[in-house]
C-alpha positions, 0 to 999 in steps of 0.5 A: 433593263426593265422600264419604270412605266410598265402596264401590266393590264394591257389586253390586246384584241385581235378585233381592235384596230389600234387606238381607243380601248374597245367599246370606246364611242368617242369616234362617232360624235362627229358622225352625227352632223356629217351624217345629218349633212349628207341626208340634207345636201345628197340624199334629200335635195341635190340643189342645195348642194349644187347652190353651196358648190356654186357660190363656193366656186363663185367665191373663189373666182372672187379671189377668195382665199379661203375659198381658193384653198377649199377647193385646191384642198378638195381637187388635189388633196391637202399639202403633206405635212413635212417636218425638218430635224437639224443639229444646233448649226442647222447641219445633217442631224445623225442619230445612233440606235443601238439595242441591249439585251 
């Protein structure tokens, strides 16, 4: 059985990793700033980075939330994203594959 959405244009690359067609600059908008970030902070004067990470530490022993997760985010890494499937009754969801040739 043939599927309906067919693209019979498709050019895979060996060079291309997945993702956005080749010659795609999307991915390097947001470089732009963290590279300007991290010429100002570290490359240029370290004091500044040390005086953000210090009122970042202050605010946190301040009870800062957003502050506290910064750095539980920073020293442990984000919390993994889990999602639940069920069935309609909140039991074991079952699922059945089967393939046609």
């Amino acid at each position: 059985m043939e599927s309906s959405t067919e693209n019979n244009n498709l050019e895979v690359s060996p060079t291309n990793k997945g993702g956005a067609p080749i010659g795609n600059q999307n991915g390097k908008k947001g470089k732009l700033f963290y590279d300007a970030l991290r010429v100002a902070l570290v490359q240029e004067d370290r004091k500044k980075l040390r005086k953000i990470t210090e009122k970042l530490i202050e605010a946190a022993e301040n009870g800062d939330a957003w502050a506290v997760k910064e750095i539980m985010d920073r020293m442990d890494g984000k919390p993994v994203n889990t999602t639940e499937l069920s069935n309609v009754d909140g039991g074991i969801l079952k699922m059945a594959v089967t393939w046609e040739k």
